[in-house]
N, C-alpha and C positions, 0 to 999 in steps of 0.2 A: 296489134299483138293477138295472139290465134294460141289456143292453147292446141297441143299435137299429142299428148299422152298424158293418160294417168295409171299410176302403177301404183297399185297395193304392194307393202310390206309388215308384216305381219315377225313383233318379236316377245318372245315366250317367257314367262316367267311361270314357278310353280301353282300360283294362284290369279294372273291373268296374265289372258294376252293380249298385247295392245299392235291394234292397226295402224298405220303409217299410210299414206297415202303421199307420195311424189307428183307431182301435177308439173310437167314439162311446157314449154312454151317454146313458138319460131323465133323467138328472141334471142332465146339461150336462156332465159331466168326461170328458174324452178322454184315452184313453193313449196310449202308441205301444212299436210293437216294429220290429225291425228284422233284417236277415239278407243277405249275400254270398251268394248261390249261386253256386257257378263253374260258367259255360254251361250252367246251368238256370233263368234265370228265368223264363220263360214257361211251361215246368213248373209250376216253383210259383205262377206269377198263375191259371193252370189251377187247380190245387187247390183256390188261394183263393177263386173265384169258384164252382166247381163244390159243394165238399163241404164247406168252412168255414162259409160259414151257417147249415148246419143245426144247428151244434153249437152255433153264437157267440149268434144272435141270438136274445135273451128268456133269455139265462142272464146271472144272476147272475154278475158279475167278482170278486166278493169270493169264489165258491165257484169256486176254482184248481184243485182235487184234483178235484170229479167232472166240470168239464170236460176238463184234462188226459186223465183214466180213460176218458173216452166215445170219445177222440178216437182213442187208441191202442188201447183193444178194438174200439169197433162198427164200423169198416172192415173188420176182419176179415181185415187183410192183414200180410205183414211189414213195420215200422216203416224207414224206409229214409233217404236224406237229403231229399230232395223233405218228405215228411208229417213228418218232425221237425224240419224247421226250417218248416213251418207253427204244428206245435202251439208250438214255441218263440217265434215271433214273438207267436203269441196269449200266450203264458203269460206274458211279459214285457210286453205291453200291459197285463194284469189288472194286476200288479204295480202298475204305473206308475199304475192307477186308483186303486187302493187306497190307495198313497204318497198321492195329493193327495187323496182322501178324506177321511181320518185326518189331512192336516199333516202328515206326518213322510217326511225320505228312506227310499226299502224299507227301507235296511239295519235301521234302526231297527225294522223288523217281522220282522228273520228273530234277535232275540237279540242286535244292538246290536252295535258296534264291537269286536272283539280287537286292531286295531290305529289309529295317528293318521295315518297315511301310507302310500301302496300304491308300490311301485316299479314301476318301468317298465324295459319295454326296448325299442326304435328298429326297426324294420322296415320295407323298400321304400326308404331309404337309399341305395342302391346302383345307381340308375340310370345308370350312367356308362359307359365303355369298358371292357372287361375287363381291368384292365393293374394293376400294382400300385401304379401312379403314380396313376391316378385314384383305387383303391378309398382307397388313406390321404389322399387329400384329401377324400373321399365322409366317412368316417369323422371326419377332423379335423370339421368337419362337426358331427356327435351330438353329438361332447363339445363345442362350443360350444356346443348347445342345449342342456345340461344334462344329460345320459342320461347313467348311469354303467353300460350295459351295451348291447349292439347285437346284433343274428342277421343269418347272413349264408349264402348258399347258393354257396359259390364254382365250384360243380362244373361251370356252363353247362350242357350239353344232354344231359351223361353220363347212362348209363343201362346195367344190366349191372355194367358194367365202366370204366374208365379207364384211356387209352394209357400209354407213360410221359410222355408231352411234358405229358397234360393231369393227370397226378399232380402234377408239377411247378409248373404252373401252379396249378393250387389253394391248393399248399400257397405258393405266394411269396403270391400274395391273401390269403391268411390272416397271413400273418407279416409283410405290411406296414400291417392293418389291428389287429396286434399291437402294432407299432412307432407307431400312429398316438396309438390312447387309452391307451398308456401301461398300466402292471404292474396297476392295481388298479382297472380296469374290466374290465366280464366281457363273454366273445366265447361268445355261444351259435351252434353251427354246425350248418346244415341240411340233411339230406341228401333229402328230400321222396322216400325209398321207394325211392331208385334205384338202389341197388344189392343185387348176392349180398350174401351173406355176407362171403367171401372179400375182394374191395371194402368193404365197410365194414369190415372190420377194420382191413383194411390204411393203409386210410383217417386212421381213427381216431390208431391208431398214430404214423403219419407228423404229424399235426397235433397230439398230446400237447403235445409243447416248449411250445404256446403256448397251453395249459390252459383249455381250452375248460370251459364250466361244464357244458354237455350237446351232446350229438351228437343229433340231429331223426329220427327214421323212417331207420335206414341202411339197414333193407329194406321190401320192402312191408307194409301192416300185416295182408294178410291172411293171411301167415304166421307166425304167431305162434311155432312152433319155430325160425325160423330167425334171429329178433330173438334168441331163448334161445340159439341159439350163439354170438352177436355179444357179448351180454351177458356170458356168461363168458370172454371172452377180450378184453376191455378193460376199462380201467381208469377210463374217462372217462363220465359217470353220463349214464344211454340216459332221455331223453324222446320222448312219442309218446301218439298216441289225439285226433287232432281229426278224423281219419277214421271214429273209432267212431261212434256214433250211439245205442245203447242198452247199458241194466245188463250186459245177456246178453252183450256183444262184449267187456266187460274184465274178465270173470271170469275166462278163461284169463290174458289179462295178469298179472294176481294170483297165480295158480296157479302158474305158472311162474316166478316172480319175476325178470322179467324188463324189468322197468322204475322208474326211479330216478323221474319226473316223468311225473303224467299232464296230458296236453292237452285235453281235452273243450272242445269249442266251445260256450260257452252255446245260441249259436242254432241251431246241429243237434242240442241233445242234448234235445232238452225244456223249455228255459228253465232258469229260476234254479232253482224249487224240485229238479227232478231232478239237477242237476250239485252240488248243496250235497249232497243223500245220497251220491250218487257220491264227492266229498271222503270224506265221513266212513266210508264204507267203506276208500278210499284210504289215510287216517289210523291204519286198523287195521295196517296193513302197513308202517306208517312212511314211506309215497309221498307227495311232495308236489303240489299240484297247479297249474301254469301256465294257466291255457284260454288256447285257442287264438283269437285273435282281428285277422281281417281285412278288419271290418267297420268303419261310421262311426258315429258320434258315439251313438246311442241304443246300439247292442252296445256300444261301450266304457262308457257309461256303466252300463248293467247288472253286465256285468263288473267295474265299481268297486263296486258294492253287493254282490255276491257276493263278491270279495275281500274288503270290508272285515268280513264279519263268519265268516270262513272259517279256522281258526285254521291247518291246513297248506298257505294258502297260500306259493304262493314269490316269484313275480314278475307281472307281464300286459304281455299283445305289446300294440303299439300303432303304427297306422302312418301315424296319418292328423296327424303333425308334418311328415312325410316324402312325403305325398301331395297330388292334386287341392286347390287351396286351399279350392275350393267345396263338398267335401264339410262340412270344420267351420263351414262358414256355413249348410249344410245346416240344422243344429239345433245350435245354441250351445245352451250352460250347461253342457258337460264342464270339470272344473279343469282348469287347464294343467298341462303335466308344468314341475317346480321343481325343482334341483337333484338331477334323477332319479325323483321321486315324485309320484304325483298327490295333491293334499290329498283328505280326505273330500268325496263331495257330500253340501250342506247345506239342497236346497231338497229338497219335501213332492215325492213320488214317487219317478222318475228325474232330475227336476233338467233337462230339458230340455222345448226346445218347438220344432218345426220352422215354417222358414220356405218355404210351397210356392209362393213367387215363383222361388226356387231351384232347386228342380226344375222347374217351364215352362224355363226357361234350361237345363238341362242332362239331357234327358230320355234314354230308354232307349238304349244305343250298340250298333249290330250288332257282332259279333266274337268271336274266339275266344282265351282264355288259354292256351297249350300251354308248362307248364312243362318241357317237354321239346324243345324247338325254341332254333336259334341266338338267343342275344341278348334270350331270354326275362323276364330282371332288369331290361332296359329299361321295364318294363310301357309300352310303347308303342302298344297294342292291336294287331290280327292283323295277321300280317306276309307 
């Protein structure tokens, strides 16, 4: 088998746009991967059009390893997010070829199920007015969709530091989104990198009472001693690493033991097969692994095949209950999340097949996500 094309598709939403990626074969089987780039996709159609060919077309998709290997040596360049969520988008199309090749979902080809149900947790939830009245109605919300766990960034546009008014305000958003789903759902809180030190402890601290499962990146992640100060002076277990992108970036994280939950984003990291090594390295040190995921319906479905056969997995983000309706029409055949959990997928591949009547309807959106601008949680696109 020869793969003969790959075609980018690229569909819009006000606050991303997510890449598709069709990967043709002599066969007739087509896979697909998939990938979120935040305000780089043209970047990566760049790539895809310029230096992906040469590696894609006339290779064999059942042979994962020496294309993955070619892709990240013979550039000859540092691995960065741009060229690893290309190889990822390829690496996860092979996948998907292979699955319907064979009959069998991937998981079935990475060592078969450790578990019957993946859990879930609720993201982008939180479009509302910043107040506490809206967020525990946002919230009420999840838990009638079934989710028994939600992430939530209460911080607005903070950065540094937080005033006292906006310390304040964080913390009532958070303890009325405590009071919404009740004692025994879990509230993962995000801090996306923005603070010292000093801030995210204080932070942390102050938001304990309502037992957060993890605190998200409380400083930036390219500082990896200063996540190490954070970590010993709280008590509330530090997740983080969807910003990493290679082996090389979390081997200090390890080192320093300075993380309870690692994040890897399947499609920036390499695809499935390098973020399952990544686990089982992770699993030496007793770290569980979350990936990080805020992409549609083909990344979430990958990410259910890599949870399902992942034994320290912990949970997987998922947001598109809570987003654009049209992206899950994008490409059906993800399970539903059910009383919190997604079932296994049971169809030959990844279990889905995209609909490109869909994207004509909702094609690439100009705009910028500036997680650090007022009102930002609105994902309303540029403001």
């Amino acid at each position: 088998m020869k793969i003969t094309a790959v075609t980018p598709l690229v569909l819009g939403t006000p606050w991303r746009n997510l890449t598709f990626v069709k990967v043709e074969t002599d066969s007739g089987i087509t896979g697909l991967g998939e990938v979120r780039l935040n305000n780089r996709t043209n970047a990566l159609l760049g790539y895809l059009t310029e230096s992906l060919p040469r590696y894609a077309i006339g290779h064999d998709p059942f042979d994962i390893e020496s294309l993955v290997s070619r892709m990240t040596i013979n550039d000859y360049g540092r691995m960065g997010e741009v060229t690893m969520s290309a190889v990822s988008i390829l690496e996860i199309a092979c996948w998907d070829i292979i699955g319907k090749a064979l009959g069998v979902p991937c998981y079935r080809l990475m060592g078969g199920a450790v578990r019957d149900r993946i859990k879930a947790y609720a993201n982008g939830w939180y479009t509302v007015e910043r107040t506490p009245e809206a967020f525990h109605a946002a919230a009420r919300k999840v838990v009638e969709r079934g989710y028994l766990a939600l992430k939530i960034d209460p911080f607005g546009a903070g950065r540094y530091e937080l005033s006292l008014d906006e310390q304040a305000r964080s913390v009532a958003l958070i303890e009325a989104v405590r009071d919404a789903i009740g004692p025994h759902r879990e509230i993962m809180v995000e801090m996306h990198g923005r603070f010292n030190p000093a801030t995210a402890i204080l932070m942390a601290r102050k938001l304990a009472p309502f037992r957060p499962a993890w605190i998200e990146e409380p400083c930036p992640p390219e500082n990896l001693p200063e996540l190490r100060r954070v970590a010993e002076r709280v008590e509330i277990p530090i997740a983080t690493g969807e910003r990493l992108h290679t082996m090389n970036e979390f081997r200090p994280l390890f080192d320093l033991q300075c993380v309870d939950i690692i994040q890897p984003d399947i499609t920036h990291f390499g695809g499935i097969t390098q973020t399952r090594r990544l686990a089982a390295w992770a699993d030496v040190y007793n770290v569980l692994i979350a990936p990080h995921n805020v992409g549609g319906p083909v990344s979430t479905a990958a990410a259910l095949h890599m949870a399902a056969c992942t034994p320290n997995f912990m949970i997987q983000e998922h947001f598109n209950d809570f987003a654009d309706s049209w992206v899950k029409q994008a490409a059906p055949g993800v399970p539903e999340v059910v009383d919190g959990y997604f079932t296994l997928p049971d169809k030959p591949g990844l279990g889905v097949e995209i609909d490109e009547s869909i994207f004509a309807q909702h094609p690439y959106v100009e705009g910028h996500f500036d997680l650090f601008r007022d009102e930002w949680h609105r994902r309303d696109g540029d403001q």
